[in-house]
C-alpha positions in Angstrom: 12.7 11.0 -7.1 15.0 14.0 -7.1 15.0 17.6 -8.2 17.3 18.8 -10.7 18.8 22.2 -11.5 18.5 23.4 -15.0 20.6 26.3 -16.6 20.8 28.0 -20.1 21.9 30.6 -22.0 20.0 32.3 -24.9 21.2 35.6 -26.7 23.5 36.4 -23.5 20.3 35.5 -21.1 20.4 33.0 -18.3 17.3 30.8 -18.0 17.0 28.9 -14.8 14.4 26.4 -13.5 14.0 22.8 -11.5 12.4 20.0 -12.9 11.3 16.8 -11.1 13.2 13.8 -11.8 12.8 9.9 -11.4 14.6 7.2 -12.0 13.5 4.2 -14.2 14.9 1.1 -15.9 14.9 1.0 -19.6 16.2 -1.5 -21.9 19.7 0.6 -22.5 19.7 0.8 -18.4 18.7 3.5 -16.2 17.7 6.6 -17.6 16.0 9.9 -15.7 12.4 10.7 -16.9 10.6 14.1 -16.0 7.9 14.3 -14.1 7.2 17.8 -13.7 8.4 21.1 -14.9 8.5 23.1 -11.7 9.5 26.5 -13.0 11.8 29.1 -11.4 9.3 29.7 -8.6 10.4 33.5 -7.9 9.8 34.4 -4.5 9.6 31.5 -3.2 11.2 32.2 0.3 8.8 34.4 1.3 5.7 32.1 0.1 6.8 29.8 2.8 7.3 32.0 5.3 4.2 32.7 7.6 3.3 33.2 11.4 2.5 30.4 14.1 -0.7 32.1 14.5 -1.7 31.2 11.1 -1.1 27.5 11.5 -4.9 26.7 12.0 -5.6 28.1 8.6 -2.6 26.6 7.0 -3.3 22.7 8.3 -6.9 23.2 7.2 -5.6 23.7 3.6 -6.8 27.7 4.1 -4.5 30.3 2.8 -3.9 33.4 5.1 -5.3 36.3 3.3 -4.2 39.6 4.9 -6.2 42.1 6.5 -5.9 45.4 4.2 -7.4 47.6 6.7 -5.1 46.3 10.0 -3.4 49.5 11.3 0.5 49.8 11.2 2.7 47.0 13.3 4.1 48.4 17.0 7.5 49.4 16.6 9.7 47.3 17.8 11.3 46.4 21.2 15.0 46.9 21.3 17.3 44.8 23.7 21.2 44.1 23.7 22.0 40.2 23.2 25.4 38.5 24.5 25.3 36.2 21.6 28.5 34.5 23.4 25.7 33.1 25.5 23.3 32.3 23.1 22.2 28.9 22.7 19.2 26.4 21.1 17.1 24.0 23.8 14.2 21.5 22.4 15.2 20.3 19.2 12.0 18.6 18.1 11.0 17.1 14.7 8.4 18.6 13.2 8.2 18.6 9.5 6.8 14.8 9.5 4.0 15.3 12.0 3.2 19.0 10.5 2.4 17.0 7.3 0.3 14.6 9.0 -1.4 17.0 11.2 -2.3 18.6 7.5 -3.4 15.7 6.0 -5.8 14.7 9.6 -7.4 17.7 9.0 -7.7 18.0 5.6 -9.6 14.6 5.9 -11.8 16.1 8.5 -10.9 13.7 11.0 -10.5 16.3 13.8 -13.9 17.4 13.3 -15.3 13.5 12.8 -13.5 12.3 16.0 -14.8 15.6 18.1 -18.4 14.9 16.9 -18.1 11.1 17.6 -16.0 11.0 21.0 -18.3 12.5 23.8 -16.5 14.6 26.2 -16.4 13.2 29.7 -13.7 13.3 32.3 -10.6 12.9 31.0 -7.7 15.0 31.0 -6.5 14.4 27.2 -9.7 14.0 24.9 -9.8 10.8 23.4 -10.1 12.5 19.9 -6.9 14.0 19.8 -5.2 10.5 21.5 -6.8 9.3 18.5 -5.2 12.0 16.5 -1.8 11.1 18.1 -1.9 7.0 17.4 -2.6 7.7 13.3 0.5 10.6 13.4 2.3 8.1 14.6 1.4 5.3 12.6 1.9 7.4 9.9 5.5 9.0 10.8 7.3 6.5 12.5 5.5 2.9 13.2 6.1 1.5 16.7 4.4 0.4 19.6 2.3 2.0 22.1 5.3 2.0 24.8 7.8 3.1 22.0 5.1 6.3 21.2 5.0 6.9 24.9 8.2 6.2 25.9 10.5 8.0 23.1 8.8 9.2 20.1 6.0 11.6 21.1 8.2 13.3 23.3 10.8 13.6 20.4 8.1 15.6 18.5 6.7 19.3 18.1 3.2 17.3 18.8 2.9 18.9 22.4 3.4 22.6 21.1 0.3 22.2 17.8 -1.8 19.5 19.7 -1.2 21.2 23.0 -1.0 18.0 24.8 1.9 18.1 27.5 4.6 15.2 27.0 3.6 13.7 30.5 0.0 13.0 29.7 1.0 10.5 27.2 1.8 7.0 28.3 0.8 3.5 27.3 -2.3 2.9 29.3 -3.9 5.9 27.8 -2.7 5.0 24.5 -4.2 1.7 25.1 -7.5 3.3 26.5 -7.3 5.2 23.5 -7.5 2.1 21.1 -10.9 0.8 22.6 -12.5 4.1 22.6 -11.4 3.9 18.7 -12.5 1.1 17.5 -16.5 1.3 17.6 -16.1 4.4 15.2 -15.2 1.7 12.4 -18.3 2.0 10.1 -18.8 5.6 11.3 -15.3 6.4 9.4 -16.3 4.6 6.6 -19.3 7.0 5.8 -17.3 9.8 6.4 -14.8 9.0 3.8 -17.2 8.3 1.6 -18.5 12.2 1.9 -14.5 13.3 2.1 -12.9 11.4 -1.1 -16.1 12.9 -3.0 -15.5 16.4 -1.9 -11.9 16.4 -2.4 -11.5 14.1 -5.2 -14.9 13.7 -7.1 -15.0 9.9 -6.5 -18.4 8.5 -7.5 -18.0 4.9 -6.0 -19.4 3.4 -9.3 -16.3 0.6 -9.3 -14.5 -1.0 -6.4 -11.6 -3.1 -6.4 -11.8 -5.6 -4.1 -9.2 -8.1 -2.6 -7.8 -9.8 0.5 -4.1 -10.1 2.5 -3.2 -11.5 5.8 -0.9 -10.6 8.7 0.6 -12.8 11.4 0.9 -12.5 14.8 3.8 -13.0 16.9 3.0 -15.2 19.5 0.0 -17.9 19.5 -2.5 -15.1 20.2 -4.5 -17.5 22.6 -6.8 -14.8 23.2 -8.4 -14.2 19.7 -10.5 -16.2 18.3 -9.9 -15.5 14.3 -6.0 -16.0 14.8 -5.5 -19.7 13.2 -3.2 -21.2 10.6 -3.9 -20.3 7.2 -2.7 -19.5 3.6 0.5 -16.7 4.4 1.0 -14.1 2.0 4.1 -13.4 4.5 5.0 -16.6 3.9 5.4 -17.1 7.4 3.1 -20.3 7.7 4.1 -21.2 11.4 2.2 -18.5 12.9 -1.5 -18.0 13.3 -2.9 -15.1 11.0 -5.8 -13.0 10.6 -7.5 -12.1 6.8 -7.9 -8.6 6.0 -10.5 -7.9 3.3 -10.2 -4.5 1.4 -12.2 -1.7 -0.5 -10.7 0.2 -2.5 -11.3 2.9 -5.2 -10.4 3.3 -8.5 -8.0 5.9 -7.6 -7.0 3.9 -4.5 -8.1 5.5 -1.5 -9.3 2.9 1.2 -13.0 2.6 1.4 -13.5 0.0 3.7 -12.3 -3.2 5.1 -13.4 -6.4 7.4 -11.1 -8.6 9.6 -12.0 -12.3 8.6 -10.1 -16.0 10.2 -6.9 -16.6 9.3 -8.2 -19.9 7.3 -10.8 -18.2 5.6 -10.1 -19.0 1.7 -10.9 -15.8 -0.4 -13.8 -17.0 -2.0 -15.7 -17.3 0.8 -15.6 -13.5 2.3 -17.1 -12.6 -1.4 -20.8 -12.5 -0.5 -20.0 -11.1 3.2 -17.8 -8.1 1.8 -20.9 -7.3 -0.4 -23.5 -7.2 1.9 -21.4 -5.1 3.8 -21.0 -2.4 1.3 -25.0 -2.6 0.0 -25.8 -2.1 3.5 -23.4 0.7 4.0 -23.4 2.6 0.6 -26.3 1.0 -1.6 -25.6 -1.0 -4.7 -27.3 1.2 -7.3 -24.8 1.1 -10.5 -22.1 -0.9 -8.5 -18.8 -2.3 -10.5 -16.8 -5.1 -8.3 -13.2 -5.9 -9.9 -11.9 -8.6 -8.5 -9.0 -11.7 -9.1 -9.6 -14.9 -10.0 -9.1 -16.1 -6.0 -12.6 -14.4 -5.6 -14.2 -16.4 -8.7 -17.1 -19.1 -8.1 -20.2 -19.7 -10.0 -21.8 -19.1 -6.7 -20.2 -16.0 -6.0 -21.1 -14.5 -9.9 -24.5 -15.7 -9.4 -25.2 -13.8 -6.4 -23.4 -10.7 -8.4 -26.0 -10.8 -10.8 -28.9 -11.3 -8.8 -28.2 -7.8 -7.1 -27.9 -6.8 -10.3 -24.4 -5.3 -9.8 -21.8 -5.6 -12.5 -18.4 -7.3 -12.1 -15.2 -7.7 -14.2 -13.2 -11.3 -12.5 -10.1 -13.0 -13.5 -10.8 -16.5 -14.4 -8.4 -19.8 -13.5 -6.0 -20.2 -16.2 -7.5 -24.0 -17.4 -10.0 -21.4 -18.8 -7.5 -20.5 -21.5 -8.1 -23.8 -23.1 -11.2 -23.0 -24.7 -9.6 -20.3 -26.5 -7.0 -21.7 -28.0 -8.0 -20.9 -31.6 -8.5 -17.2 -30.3 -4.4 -17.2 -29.0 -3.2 -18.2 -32.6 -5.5 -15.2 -34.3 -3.1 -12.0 -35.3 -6.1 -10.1 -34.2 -5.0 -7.9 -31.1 -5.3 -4.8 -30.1 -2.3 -2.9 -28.3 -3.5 -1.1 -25.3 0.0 -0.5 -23.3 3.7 -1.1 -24.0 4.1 -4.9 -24.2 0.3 -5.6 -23.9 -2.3 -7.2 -26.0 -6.0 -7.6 -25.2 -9.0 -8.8 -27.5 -12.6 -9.6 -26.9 -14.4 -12.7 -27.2 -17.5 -14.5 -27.1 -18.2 -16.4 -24.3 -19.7 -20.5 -24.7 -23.4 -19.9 -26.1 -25.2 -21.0 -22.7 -23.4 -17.7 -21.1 -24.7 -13.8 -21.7 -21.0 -13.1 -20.9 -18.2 -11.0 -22.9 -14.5 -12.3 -22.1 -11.4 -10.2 -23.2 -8.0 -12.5 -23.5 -5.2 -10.7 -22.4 -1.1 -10.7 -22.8 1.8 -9.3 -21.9 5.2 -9.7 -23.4 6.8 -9.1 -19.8 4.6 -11.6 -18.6 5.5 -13.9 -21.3 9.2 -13.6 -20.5 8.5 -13.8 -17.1 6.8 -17.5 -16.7 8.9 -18.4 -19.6 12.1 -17.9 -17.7 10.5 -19.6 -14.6 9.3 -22.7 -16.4 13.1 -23.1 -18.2 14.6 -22.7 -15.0 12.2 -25.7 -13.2 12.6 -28.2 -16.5 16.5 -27.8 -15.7 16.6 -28.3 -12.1 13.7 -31.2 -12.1 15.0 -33.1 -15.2 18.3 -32.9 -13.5 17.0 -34.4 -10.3 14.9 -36.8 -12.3 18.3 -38.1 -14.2 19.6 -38.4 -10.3 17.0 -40.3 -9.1 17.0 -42.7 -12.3 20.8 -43.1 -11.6 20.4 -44.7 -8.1 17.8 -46.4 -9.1 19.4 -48.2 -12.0 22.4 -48.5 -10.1 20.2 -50.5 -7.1 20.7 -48.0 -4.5 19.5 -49.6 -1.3 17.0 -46.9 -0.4 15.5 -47.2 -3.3 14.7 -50.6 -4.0 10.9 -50.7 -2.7 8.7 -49.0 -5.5 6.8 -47.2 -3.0 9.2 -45.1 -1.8 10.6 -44.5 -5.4 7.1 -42.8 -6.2 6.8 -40.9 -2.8 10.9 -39.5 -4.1 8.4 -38.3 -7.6 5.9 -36.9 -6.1 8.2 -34.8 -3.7 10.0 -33.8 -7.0 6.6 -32.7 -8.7 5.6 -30.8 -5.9 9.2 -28.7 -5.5 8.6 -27.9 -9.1 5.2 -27.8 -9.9 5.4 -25.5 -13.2 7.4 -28.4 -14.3 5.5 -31.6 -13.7 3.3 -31.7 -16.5 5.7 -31.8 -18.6 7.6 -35.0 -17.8 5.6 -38.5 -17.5 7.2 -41.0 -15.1 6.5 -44.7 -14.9 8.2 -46.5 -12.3 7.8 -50.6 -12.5 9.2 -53.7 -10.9 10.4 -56.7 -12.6 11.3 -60.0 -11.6 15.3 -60.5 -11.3 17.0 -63.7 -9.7 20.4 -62.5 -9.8 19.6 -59.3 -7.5 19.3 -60.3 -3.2 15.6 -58.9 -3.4 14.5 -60.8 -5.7 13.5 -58.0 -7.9 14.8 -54.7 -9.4 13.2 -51.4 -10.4 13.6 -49.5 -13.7 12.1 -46.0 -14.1 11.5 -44.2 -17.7 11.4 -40.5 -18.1 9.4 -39.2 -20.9 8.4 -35.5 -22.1 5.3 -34.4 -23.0 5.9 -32.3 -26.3 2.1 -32.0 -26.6 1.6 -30.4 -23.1 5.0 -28.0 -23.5 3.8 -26.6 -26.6 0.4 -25.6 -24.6 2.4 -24.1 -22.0 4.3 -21.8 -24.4 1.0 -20.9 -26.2 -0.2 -19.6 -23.2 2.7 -18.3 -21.3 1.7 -14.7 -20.5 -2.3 -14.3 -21.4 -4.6 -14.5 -18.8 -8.5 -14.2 -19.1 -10.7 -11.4 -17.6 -14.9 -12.6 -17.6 -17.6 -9.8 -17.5 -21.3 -8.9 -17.7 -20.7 -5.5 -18.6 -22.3 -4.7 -22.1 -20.8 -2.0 -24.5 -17.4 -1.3 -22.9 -14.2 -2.0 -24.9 -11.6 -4.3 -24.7 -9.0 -1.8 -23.4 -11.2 0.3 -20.9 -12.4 -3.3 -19.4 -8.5 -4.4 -19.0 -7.8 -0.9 -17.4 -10.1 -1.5 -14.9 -9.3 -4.9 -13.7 -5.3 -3.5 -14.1 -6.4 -0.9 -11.3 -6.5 -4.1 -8.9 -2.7 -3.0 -8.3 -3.8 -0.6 -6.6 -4.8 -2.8 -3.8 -1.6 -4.8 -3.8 0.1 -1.2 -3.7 -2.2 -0.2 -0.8 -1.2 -3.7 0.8 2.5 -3.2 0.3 2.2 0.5 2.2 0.3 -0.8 4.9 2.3 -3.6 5.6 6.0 -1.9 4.7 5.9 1.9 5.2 2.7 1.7 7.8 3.7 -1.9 10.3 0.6 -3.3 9.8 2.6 -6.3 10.1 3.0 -8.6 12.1 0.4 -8.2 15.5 1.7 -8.3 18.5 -1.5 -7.8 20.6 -3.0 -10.8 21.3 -6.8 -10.0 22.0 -9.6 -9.9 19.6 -10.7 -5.8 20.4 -6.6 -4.7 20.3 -5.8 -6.4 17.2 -8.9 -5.2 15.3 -8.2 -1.5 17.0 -4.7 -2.1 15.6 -5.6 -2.9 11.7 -8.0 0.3 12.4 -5.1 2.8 13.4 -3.2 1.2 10.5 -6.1 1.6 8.0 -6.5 5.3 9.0 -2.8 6.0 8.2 -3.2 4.4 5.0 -6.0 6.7 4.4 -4.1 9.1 5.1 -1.1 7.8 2.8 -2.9 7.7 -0.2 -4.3 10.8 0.1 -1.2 12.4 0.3 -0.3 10.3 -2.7 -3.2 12.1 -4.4 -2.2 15.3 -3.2 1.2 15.1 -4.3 0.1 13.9 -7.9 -2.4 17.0 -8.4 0.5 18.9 -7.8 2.8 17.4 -10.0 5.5 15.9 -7.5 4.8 11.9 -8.7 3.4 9.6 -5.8 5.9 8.9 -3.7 4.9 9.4 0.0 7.9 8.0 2.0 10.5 10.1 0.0 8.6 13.1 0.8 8.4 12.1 4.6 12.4 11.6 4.3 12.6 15.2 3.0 10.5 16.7 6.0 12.5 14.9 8.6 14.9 17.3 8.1 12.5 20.3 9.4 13.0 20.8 12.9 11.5 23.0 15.9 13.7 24.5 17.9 14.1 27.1 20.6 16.6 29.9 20.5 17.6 31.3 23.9 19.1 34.9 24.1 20.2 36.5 27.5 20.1 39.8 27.5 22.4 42.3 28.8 18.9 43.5 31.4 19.4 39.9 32.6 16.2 38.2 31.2 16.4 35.4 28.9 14.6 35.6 25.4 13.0 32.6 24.1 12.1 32.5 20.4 10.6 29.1 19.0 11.2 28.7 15.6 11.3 26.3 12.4 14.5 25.4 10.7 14.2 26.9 7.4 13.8 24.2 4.5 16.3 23.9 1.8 15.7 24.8 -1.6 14.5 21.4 -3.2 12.3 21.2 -0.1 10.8 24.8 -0.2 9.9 24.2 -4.0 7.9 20.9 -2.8 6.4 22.9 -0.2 5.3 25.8 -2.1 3.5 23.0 -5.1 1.8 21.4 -2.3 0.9 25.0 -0.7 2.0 23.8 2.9 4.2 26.7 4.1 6.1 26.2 7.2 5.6 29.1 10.1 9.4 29.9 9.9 8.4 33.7 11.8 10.2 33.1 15.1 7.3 33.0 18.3 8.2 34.3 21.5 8.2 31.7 24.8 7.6 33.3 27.9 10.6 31.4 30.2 
């Protein structure tokens, strides 16, 4: 996203304003849509400017109101400045960890962590250690020795959190991480009461589904790191599954920490005790993919008398086939086509058939691209067979060549059928000699194009349209997008503490930074600026704190600590999310 200047000229008047800009691929290539209309902002400079002694009010989401009746500011204190002397000490960053400080806050966290962490002897309080590992996992991911070492030192953290630079190393920051961790389910009520007072979020639907990160190293020392299914796709390390909560608007509700080779469906049943127990399961909605789908698992669903809206496998299309060949759709997006159906007459269930044209093109293009390469290798293998290829002679190893084939390209299997024989020949050394037909199965491939692109969504709900019940189960993307932050823009991944208590206080510090993450997201989309966090971040990067030294001609030294003042594009952003910076210099003593 960018901003853009706009100028025009109307009866001999100039008209100037910004609008927000993105880019986006279109079928003539890209092309710049508007997202928001952001006015000429008049003013604007001295919206954003405000004292350090307001920052309190301004990272609690307060506006500063001024006092009416305060009496007339002191005059001012003169003295002469050799600005040949002049100079700037402690450049620190500060826009990033300002925005995160406002975003800590605004969650209540401060006041959550200062209720739950009992004060006892140590120098830093563990709530605001907890304060600095979700800044930082927020900011800049690293390590507890990088945060220590470099980073927190780098920052403007020691002037707002008050926290010298010294009293911040890697065994506290470790400390800090077991102290943490029993607050887990505590955190999860409190959100609960924060995303409905700042967002209205009722709770009626949750979205449910489950990733996995990897450890490096063999992570001897936990007991749930084992060899499982990767989403990384790194299959030669041990893993850990991480089931999540989510909301309809995506803010992280809750999550659990399963083994590495737990399959999906399994952690159904657990994940929902764990939310009846923790929130009740009066009017509950679960949305979930077809991974999560059992008879078992619906069954229990029902029992509780909670409502649910699945994916189903895609065999499940078959018995809609007459369904797929109706003209009978209904458009609900660009591209997509949904329509209800009746389920089999033994179930009191409502499925709606879904497809997408960019789906369709998609697994189209995919399949062509398998046929080619696996018929190819099939006419290879049929070669050196024919031709009597020494390595190829025994019929077993033939079919183990197949089978390897089939697997490499298993959207194109069923649609050759390969017979392999062995008949009797006196002239060759063996004895025998294999022959191999390749046929196609028209029958199959004409399925396959049939049901390129639908899928099948299965629910109990009664009453709800075709197009509100595919919206829903479309929301599930806002778990993949809340697995995609944590694990790109957050480090979630991979885990490089090797104990059961670390790693878990390590997928904690990451889930509270992706609380924070999508709140910001929502933030940022109330006020019209799209939802994209990490160009936002980039923007305040470029706000620094700084120190301005002046020697005077009496022969102290002034101090003034100040902010670097925003540029224009930035100070607009600011001023929509109502986050001014204290720009009003604040005098150090030396």
């Amino acid at each position: 996203m960018f901003l853009k200047p706009h100028r025009r000229v109307k009866n001999d008047v100039v008209y100037e304003y910004w609008t927000l800009e993105e880019s986006v691929r279109t079928a003539l290539g890209p092309r710049h849509r508007t997202v928001a209309t952001l006015g000429k902002l008049p003013g604007l400079e001295e919206k954003t400017r405000v004292g350090w002694e307001h920052i309190g009010e301004i990272l609690d989401g307060r506006s500063h109101q001024l006092d009416l009746l305060r009496q007339e500011p002191a005059p001012p204190a003169w003295a002469r400045v050799d600005t040949s002397r002049m100079r700037v000490e402690r450049l620190r960053k500060f826009g990033e960890v300002y925005l995160g400080l406002a975003l800590w806050r605004r969650l209540k966290l401060d006041a959550f962590f200062t209720a739950a962490m009992e004060s006892g002897r140590e120098e830093v309080p563990w709530n605001t250690m907890a304060c600095i590992l979700a800044l930082a996992r927020f900011c800049a991911p690293s390590s507890e020795l990088q945060i220590a070492q470099f980073w927190y030192g780098k920052t403007a953290l020691d002037n707002l959190l008050h926290v010298p630079v010294d009293k911040v190393n890697e065994d506290r920051l470790y400390r800090a991480l077991d102290v943490l961790l029993p607050h887990k389910d505590g955190l999860f009520r409190h959100f609960q009461q924060v995303y409905g007072e700042l967002f209205g979020t009722t709770f009626d639907i949750l979205l449910y589904d489950v990733t996995s990160t990897y450890f490096e190293g063999q992570a001897k020392g936990n007991a749930q790191a084992k060899h499982g299914y990767s989403r990384d796709k790194r299959f030669d390390c041990v893993q850990v599954c991480i089931a999540l909560v989510v909301t309809p608007e995506g803010l992280p509700l809750a999550y659990e920490v399963f083994d590495g080779n737990r399959t999906d469906v399994t952690t159904v049943e657990e994940i929902v005790e764990v939310m009846r127990d923790k929130y009740g399961h009066e009017r509950r909605t679960w949305v979930m993919d077809r991974g999560m789908v059992s008879e078992d698992n619906l069954d229990m669903l029902r029992e509780q008398k909670a409502s649910y809206i699945v994916g189903t496998p895609k065999s499940e299309l078959k018995a809609f086939e007459r369904e797929l060949l109706d003209k009978e759709w209904e458009l609900v997006a660009p591209g997509v086509e949904v329509k209800l159906c009746a389920g089999p007459e033994d179930r009191t269930e409502t499925f709606v058939l879904c497809r997408s044209q960019g789906r369709i093109q998609k697994e189209h293009a995919i399949r062509d691209k398998q046929v080619k390469r696996l018929e190819n290798e099939l006419n290879e293998l049929k070669a050196r067979i024919d031709a009597g290829t020494r390595t190829l002679r025994d019929r077993s190893t033939a079919e183990r060549r197949v089978g390897r084939l089939f697997q490499k390209y298993s959207r194109a299997a069923r649609l050759f059928a390969v017979r392999i024989a062995e008949h009797n020949d006196p002239g060759h050394k063996s004895g025998k000699r294999l022959a191999i037909t390749i046929d196609k199965n028209e029958e199959y491939r004409e399925w396959t194009e049939l049901a390129d692109g639908c899928y099948l969504l299965r629910t109990n709900l009664r009453g709800w349209k075709a197009k509100d019940l595919w919206k829903t189960y479309i929301g599930l993307t806002q778990v993949e997008d809340a697995f995609r932050a944590s694990k790109y823009d957050l480090g979630l991944r991979p885990l490089f503490h090797h104990t059961a208590q670390r790693a878990k206080a390590h997928i904690l510090v990451c889930f509270l930074a992706l609380v924070m993450w999508r709140t910001l997201q929502q933030w940022m989309d109330s006020s019209g600026l799209g939802t994209a966090p990490r160009k936002l971040l980039e923007h305040m990067a470029e706000v620094r704190s700084l120190d301005v030294i002046l020697p005077t001609d009496a022969g102290p030294e002034i101090r003034l600590r100040t902010v670097s003042r925003p540029d224009q594009p930035l100070a607009i952003l600011l001023d929509k999310l109502e986050l001014p910076l204290p720009n009003k210099p604040k005098s150090i003593k030396m």
